[in-house]
PDB file as gemmi writes it, atoms N, CA and C in Angstrom:
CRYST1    1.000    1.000    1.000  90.00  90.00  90.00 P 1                      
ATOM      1  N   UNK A   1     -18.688-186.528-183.481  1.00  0.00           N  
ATOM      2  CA  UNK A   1     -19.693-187.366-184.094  1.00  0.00           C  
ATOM      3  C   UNK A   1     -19.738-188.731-183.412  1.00  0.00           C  
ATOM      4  N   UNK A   2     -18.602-189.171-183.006  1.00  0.00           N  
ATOM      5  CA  UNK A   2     -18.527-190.493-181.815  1.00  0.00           C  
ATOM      6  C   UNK A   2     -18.827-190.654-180.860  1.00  0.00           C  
ATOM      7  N   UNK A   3     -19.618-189.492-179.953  1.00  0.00           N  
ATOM      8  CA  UNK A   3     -19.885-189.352-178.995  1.00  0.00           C  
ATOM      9  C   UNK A   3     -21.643-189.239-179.219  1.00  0.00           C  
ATOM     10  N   UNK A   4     -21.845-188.602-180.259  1.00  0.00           N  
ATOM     11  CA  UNK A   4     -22.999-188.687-180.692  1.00  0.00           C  
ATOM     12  C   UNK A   4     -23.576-190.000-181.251  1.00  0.00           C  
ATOM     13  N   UNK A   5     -23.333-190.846-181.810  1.00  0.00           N  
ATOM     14  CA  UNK A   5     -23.254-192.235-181.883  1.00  0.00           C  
ATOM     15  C   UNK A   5     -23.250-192.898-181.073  1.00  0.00           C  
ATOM     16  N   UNK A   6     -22.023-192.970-180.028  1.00  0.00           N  
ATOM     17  CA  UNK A   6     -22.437-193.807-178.940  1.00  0.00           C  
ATOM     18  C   UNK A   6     -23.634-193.179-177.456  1.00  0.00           C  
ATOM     19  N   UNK A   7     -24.206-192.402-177.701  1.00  0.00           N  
ATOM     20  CA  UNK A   7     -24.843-191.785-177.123  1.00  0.00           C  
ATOM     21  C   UNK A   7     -26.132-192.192-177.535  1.00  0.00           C  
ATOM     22  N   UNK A   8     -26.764-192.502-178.944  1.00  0.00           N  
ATOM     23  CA  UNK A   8     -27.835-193.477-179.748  1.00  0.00           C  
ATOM     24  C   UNK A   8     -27.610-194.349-179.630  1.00  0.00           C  
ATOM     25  N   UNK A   9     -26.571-195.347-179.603  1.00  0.00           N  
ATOM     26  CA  UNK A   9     -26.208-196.821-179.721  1.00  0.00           C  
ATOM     27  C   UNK A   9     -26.903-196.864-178.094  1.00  0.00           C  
ATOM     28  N   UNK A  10     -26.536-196.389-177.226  1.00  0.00           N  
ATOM     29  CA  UNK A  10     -26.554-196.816-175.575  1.00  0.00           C  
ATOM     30  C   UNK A  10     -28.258-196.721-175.424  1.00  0.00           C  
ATOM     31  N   UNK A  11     -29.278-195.511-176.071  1.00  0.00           N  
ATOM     32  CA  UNK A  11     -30.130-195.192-175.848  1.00  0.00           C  
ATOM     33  C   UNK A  11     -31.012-196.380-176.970  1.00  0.00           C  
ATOM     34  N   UNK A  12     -30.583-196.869-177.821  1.00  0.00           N  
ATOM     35  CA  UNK A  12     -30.970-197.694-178.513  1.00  0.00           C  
ATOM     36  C   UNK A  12     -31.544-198.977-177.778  1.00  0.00           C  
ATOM     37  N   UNK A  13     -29.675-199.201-176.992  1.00  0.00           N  
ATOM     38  CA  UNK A  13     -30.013-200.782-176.368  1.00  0.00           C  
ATOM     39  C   UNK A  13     -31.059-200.748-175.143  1.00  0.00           C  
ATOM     40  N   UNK A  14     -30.781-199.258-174.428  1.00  0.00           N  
ATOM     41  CA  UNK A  14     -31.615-199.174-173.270  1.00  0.00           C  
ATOM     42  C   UNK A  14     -33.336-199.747-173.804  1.00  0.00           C  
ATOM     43  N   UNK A  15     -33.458-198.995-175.362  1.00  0.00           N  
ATOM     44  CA  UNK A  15     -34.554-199.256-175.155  1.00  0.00           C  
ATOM     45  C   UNK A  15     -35.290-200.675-175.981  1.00  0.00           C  
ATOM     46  N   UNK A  16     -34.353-201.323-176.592  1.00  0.00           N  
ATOM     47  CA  UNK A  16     -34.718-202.525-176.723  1.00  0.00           C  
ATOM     48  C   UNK A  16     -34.839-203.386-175.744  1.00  0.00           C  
ATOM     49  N   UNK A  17     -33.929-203.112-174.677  1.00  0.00           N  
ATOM     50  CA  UNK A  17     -33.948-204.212-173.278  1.00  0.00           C  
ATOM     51  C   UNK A  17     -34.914-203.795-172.717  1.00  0.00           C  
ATOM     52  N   UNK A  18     -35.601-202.488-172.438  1.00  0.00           N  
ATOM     53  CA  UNK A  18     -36.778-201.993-171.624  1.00  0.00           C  
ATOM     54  C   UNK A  18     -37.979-202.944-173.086  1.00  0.00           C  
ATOM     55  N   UNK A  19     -38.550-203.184-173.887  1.00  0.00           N  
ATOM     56  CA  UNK A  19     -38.767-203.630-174.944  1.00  0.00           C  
ATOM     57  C   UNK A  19     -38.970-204.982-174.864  1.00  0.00           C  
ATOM     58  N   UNK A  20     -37.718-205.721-174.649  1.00  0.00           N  
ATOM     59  CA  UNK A  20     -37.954-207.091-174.176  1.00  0.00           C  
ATOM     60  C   UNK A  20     -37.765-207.291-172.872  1.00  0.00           C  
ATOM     61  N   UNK A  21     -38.591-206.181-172.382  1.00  0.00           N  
ATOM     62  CA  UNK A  21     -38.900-206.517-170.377  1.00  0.00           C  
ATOM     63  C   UNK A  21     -37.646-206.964-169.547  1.00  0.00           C  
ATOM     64  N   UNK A  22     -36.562-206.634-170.297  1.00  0.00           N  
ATOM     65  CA  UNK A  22     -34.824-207.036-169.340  1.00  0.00           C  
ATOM     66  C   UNK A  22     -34.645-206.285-168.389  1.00  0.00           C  
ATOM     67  N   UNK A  23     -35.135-204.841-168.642  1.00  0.00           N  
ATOM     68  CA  UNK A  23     -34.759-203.531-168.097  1.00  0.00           C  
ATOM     69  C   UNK A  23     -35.524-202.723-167.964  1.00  0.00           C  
ATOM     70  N   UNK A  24     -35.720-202.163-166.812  1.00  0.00           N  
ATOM     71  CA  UNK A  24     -36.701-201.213-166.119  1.00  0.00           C  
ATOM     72  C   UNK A  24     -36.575-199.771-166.204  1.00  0.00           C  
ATOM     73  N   UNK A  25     -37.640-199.444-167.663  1.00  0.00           N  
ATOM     74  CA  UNK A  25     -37.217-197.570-168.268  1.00  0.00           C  
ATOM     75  C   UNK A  25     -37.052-196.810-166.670  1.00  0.00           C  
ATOM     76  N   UNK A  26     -36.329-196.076-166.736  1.00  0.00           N  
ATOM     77  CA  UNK A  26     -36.342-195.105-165.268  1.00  0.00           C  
ATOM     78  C   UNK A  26     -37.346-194.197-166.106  1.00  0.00           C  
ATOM     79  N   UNK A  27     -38.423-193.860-165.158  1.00  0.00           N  
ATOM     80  CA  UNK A  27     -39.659-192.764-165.050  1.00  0.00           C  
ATOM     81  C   UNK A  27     -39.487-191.573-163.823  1.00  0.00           C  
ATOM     82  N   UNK A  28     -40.251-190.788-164.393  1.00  0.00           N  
ATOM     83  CA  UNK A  28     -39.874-189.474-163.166  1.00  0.00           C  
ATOM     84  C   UNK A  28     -41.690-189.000-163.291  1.00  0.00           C  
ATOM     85  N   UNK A  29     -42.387-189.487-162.259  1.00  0.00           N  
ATOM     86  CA  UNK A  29     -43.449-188.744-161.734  1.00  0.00           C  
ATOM     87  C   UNK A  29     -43.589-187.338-161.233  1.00  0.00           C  
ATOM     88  N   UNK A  30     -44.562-186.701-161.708  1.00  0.00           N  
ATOM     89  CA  UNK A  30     -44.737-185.064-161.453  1.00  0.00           C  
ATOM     90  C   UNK A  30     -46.339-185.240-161.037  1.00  0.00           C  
ATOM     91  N   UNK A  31     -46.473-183.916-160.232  1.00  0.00           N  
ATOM     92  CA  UNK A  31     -47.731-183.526-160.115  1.00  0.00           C  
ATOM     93  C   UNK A  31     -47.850-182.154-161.080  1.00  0.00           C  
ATOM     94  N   UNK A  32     -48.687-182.080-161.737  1.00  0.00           N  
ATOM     95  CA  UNK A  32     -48.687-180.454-162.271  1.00  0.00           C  
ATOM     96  C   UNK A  32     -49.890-180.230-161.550  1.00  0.00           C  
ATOM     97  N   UNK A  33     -49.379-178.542-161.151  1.00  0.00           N  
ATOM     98  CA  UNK A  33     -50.510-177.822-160.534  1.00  0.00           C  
ATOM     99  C   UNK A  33     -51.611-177.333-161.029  1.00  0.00           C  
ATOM    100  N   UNK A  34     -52.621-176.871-160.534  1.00  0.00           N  
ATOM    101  CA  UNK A  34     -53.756-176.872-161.380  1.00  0.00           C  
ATOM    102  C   UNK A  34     -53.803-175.221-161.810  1.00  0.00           C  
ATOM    103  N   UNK A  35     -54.542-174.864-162.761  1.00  0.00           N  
ATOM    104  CA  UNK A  35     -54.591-173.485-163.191  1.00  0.00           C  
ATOM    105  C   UNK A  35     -55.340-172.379-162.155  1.00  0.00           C  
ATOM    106  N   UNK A  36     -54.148-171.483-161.638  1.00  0.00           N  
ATOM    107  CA  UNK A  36     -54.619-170.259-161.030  1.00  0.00           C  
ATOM    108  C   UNK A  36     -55.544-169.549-161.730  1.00  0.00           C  
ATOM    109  N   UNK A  37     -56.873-168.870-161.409  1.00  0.00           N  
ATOM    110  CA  UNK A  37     -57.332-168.386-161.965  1.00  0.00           C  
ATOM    111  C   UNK A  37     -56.853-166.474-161.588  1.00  0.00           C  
ATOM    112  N   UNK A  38     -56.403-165.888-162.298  1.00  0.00           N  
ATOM    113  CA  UNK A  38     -56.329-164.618-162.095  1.00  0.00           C  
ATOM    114  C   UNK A  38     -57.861-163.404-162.058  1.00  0.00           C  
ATOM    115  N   UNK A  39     -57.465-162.217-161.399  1.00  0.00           N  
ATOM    116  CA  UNK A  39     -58.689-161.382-161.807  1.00  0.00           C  
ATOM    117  C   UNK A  39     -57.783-160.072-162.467  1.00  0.00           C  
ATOM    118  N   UNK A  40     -58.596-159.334-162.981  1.00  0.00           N  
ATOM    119  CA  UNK A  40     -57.992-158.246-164.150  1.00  0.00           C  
ATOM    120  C   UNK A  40     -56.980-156.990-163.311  1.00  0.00           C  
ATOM    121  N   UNK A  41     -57.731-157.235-162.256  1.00  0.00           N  
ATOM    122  CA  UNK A  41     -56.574-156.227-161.048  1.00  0.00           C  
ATOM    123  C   UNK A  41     -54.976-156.925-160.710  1.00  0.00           C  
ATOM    124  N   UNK A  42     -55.092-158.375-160.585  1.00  0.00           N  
ATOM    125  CA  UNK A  42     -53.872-159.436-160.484  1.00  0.00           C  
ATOM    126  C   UNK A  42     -53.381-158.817-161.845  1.00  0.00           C  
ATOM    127  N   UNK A  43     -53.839-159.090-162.997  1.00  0.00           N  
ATOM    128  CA  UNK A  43     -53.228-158.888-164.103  1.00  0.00           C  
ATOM    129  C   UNK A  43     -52.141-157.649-164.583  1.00  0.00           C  
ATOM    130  N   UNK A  44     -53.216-156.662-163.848  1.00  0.00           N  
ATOM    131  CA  UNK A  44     -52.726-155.394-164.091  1.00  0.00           C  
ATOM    132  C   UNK A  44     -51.205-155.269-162.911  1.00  0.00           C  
ATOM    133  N   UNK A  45     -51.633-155.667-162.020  1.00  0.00           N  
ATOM    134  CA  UNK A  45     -50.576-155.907-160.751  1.00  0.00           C  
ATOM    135  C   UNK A  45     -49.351-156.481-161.725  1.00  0.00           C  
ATOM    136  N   UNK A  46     -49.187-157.347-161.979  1.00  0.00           N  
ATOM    137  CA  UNK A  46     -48.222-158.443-162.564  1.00  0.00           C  
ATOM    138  C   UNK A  46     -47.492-157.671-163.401  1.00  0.00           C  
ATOM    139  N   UNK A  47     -47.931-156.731-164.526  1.00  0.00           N  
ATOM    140  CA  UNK A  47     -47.626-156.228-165.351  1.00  0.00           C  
ATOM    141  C   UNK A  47     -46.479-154.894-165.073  1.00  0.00           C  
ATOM    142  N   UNK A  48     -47.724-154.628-163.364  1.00  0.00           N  
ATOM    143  CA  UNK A  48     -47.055-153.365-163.189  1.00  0.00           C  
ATOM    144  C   UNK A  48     -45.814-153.303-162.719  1.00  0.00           C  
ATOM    145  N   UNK A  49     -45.842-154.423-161.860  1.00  0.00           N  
ATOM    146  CA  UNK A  49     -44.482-155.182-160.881  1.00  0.00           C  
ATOM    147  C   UNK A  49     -42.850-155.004-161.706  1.00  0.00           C  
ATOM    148  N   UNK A  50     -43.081-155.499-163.289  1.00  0.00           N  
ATOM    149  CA  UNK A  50     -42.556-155.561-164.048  1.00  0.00           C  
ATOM    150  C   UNK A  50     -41.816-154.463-164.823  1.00  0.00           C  
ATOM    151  N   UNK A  51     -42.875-153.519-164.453  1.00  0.00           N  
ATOM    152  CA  UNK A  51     -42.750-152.094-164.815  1.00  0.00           C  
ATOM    153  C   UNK A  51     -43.096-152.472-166.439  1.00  0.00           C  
ATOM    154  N   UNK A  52     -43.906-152.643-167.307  1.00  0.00           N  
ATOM    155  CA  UNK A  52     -43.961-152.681-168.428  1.00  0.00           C  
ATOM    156  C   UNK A  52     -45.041-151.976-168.908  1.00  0.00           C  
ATOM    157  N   UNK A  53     -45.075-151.535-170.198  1.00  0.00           N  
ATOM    158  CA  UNK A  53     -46.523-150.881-170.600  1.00  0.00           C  
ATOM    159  C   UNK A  53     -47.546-152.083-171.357  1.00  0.00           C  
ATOM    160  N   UNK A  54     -48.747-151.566-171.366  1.00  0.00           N  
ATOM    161  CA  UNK A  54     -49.161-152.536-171.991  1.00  0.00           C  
ATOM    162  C   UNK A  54     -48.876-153.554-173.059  1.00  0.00           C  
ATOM    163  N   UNK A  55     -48.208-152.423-173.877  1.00  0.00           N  
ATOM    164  CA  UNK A  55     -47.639-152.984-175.081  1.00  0.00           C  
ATOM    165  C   UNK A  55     -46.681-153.612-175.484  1.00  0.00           C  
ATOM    166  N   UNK A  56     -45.614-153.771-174.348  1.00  0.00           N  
ATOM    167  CA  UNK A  56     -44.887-154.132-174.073  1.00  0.00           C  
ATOM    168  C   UNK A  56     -44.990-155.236-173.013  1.00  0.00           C  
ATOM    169  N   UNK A  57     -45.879-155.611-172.249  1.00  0.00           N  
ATOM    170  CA  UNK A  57     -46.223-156.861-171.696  1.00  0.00           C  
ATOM    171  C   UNK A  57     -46.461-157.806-172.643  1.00  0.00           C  
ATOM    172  N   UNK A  58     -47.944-157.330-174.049  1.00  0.00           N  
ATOM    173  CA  UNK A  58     -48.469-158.348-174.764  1.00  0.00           C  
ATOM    174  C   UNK A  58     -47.117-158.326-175.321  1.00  0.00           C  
ATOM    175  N   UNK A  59     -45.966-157.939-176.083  1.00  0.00           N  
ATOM    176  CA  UNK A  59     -45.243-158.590-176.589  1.00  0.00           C  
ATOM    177  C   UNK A  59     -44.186-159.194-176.156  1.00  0.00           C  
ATOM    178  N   UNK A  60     -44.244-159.413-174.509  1.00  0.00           N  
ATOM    179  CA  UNK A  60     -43.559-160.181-173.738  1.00  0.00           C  
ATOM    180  C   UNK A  60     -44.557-161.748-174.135  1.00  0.00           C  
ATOM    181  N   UNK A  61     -45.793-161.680-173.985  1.00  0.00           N  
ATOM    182  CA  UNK A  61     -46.020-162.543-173.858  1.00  0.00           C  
ATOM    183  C   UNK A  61     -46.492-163.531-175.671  1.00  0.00           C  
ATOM    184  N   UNK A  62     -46.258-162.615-176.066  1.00  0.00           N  
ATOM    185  CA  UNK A  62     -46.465-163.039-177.481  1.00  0.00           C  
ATOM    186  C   UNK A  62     -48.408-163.012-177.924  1.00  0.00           C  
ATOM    187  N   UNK A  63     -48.937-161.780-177.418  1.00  0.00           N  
ATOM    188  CA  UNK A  63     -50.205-161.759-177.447  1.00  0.00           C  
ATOM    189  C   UNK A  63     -50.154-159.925-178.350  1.00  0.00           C  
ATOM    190  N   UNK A  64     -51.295-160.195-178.603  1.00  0.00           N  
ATOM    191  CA  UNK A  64     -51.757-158.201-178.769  1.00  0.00           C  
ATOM    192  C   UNK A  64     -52.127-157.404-177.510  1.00  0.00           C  
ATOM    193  N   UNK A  65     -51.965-156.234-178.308  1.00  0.00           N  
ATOM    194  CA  UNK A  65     -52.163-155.241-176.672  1.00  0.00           C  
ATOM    195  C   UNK A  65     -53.945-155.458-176.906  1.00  0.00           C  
ATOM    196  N   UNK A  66     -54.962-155.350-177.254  1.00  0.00           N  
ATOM    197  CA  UNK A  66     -55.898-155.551-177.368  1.00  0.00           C  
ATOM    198  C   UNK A  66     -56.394-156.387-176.109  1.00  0.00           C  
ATOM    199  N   UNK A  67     -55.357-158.036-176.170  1.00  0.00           N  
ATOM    200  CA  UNK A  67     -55.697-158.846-175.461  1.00  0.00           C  
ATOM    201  C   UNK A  67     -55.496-158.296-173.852  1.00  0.00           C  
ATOM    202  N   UNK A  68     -54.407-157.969-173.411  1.00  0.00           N  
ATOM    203  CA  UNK A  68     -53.983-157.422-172.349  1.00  0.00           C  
ATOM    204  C   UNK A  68     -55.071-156.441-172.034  1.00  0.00           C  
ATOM    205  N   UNK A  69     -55.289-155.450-173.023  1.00  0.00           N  
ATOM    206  CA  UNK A  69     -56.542-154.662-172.691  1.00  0.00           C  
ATOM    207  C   UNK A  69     -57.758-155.077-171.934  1.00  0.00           C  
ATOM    208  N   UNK A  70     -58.112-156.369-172.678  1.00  0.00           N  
ATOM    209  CA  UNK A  70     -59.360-156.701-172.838  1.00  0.00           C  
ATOM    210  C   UNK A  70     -59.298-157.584-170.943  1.00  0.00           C  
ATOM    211  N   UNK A  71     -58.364-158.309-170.498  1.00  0.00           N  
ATOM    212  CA  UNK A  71     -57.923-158.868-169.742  1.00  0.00           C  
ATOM    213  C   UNK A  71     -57.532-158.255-168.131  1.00  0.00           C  
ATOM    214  N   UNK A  72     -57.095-156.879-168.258  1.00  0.00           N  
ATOM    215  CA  UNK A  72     -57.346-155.857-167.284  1.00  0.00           C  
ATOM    216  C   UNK A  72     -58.647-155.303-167.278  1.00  0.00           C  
ATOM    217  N   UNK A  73     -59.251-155.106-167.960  1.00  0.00           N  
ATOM    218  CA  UNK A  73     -60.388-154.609-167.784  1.00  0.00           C  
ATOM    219  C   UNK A  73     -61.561-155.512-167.721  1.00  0.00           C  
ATOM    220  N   UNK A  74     -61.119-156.921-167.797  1.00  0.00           N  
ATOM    221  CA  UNK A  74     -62.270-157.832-167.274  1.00  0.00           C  
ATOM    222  C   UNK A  74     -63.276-158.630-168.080  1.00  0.00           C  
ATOM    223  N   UNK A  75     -62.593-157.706-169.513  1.00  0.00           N  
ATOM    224  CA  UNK A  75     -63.756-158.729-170.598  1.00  0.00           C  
ATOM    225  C   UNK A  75     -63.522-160.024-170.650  1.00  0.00           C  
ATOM    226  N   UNK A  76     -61.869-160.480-171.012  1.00  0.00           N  
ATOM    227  CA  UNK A  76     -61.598-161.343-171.135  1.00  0.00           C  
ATOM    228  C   UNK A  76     -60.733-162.426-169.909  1.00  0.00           C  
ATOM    229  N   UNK A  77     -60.788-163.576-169.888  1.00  0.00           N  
ATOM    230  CA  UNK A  77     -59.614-164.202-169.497  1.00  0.00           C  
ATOM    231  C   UNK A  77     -58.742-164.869-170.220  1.00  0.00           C  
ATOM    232  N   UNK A  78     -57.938-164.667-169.457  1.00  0.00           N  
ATOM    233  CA  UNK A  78     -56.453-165.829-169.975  1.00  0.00           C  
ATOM    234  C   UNK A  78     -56.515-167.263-170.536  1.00  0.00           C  
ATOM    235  N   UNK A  79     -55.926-167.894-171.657  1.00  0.00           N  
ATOM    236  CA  UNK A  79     -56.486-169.086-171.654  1.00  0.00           C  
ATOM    237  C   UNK A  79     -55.343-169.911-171.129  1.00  0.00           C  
ATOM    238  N   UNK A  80     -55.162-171.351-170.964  1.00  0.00           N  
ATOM    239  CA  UNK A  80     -54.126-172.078-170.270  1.00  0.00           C  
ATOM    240  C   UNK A  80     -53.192-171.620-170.279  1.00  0.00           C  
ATOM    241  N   UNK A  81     -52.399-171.952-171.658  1.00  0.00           N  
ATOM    242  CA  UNK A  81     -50.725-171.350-171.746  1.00  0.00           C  
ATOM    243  C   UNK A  81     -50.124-169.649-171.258  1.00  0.00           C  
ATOM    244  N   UNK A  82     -51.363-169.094-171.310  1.00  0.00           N  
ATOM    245  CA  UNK A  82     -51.146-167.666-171.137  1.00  0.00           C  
ATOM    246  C   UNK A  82     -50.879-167.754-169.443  1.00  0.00           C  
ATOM    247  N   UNK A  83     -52.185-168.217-168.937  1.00  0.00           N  
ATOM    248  CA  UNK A  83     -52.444-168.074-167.825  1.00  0.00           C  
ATOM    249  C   UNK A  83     -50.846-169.102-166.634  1.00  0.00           C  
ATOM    250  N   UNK A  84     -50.236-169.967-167.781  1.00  0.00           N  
ATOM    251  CA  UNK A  84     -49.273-170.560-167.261  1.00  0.00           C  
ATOM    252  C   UNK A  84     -47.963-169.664-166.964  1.00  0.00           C  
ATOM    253  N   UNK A  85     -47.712-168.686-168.359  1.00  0.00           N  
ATOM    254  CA  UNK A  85     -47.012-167.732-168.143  1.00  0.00           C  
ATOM    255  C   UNK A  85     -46.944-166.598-167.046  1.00  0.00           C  
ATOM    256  N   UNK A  86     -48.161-166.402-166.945  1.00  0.00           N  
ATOM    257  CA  UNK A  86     -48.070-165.430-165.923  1.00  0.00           C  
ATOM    258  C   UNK A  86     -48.477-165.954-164.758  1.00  0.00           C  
ATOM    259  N   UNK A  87     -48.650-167.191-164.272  1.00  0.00           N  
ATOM    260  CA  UNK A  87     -47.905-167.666-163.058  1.00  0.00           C  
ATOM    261  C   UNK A  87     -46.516-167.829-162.862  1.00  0.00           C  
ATOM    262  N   UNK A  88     -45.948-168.120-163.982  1.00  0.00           N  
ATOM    263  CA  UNK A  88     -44.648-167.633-163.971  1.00  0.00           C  
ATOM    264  C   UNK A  88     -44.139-166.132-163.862  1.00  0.00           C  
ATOM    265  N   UNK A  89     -44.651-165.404-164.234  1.00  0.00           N  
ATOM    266  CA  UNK A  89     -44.528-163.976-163.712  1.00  0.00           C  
ATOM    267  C   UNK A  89     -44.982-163.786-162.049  1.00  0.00           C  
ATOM    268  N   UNK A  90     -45.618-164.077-161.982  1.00  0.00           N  
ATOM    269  CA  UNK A  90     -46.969-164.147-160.559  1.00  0.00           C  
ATOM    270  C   UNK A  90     -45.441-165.065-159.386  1.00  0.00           C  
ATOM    271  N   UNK A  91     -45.178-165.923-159.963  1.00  0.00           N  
ATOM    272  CA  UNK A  91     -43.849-166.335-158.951  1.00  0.00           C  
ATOM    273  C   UNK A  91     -42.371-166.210-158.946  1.00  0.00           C  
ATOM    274  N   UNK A  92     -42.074-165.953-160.159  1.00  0.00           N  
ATOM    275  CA  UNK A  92     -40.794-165.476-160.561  1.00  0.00           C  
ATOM    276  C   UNK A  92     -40.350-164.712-161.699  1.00  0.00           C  
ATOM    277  N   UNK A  93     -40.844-163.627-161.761  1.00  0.00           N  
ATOM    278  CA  UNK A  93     -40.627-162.378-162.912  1.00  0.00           C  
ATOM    279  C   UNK A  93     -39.150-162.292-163.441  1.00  0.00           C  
ATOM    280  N   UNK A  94     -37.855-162.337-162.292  1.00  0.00           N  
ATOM    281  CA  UNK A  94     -37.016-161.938-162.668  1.00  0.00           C  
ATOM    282  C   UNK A  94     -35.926-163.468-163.770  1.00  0.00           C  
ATOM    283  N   UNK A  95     -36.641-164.421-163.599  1.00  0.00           N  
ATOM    284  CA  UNK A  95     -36.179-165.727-164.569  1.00  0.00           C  
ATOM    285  C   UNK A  95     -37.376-165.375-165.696  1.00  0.00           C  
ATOM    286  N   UNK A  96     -38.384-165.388-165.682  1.00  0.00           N  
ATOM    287  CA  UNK A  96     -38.443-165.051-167.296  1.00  0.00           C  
ATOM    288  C   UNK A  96     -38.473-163.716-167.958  1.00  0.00           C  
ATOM    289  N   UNK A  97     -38.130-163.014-167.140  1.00  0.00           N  
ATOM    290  CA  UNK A  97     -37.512-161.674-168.349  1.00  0.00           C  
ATOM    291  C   UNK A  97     -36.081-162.044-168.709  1.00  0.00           C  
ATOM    292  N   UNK A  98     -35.647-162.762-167.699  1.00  0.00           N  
ATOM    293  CA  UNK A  98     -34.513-162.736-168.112  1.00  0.00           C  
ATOM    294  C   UNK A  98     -34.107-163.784-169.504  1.00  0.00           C  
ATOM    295  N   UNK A  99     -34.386-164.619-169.070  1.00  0.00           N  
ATOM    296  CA  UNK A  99     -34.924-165.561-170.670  1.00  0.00           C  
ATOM    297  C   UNK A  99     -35.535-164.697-172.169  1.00  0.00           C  
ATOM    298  N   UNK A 100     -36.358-164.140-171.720  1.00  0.00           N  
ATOM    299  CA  UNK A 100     -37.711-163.657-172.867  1.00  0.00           C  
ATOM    300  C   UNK A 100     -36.567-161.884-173.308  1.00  0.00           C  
ATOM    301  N   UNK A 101     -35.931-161.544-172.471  1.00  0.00           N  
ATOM    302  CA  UNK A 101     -35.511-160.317-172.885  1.00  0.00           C  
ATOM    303  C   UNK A 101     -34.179-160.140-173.224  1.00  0.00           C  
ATOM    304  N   UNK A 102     -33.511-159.099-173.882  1.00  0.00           N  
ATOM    305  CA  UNK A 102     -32.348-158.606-174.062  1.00  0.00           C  
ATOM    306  C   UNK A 102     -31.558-157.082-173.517  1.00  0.00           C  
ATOM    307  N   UNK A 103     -30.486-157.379-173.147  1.00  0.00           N  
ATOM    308  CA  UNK A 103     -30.159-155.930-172.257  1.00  0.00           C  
ATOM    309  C   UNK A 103     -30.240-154.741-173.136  1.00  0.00           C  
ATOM    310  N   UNK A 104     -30.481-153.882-173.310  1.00  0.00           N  
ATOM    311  CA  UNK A 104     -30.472-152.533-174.059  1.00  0.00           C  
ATOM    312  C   UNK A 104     -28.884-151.585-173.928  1.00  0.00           C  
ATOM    313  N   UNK A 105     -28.017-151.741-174.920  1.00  0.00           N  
ATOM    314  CA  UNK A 105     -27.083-151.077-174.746  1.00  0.00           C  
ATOM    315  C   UNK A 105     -26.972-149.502-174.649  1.00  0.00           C  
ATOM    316  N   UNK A 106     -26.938-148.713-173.833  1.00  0.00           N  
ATOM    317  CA  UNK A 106     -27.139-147.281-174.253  1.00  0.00           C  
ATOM    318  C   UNK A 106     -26.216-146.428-174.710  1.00  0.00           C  
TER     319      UNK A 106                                                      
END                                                                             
């Protein structure tokens, strides 16, 4: 609990002195990239890479199979957050399954 305390106390003063202009907040600049747009063949690709079934993609991604449906076959697109995820699939599949999934004991 003392470590946790002085860990607020320090972040406290930091930010009263940044506050009364003593002390200069450290900032960390990013660029975020702009949104890939996918097409329903990418989609289906991504999925397949993965080896997953439909139904089992949308509940990777926390969507319905409906949506996935609708999304391979072109009715629909992805909206931001979705479409963020599966650039994360699209560049590194094997860090978020590994996050998002659990091993299956047999």
């Amino acid at each position: 609990m003392s470590e946790l305390f002085d860990s607020l106390e320090r972040g406290l003063k930091q930010a009263v002195a940044h506050a009364n202009n003593t002390k200069k907040a450290r900032t960390k600049k990013i660029v975020i990239t702009e949104l890939p747009k996918y097409t329903a063949a990418e989609i289906k690709g991504f999925r397949q890479k993965i080896e997953l079934t439909q139904s089992a993609f949308a509940e990777l991604l926390g969507i319905s199979t409906k949506t996935v449906e609708a999304w391979e076959s072109g009715r629909n697109n992805p909206n931001g957050s979705a479409t963020r995820l599966l650039q994360l699939i699209d560049t590194n599949p094997e860090v978020l399954l590994q996050e998002l999934t659990e091993p299956v004991l047999s």
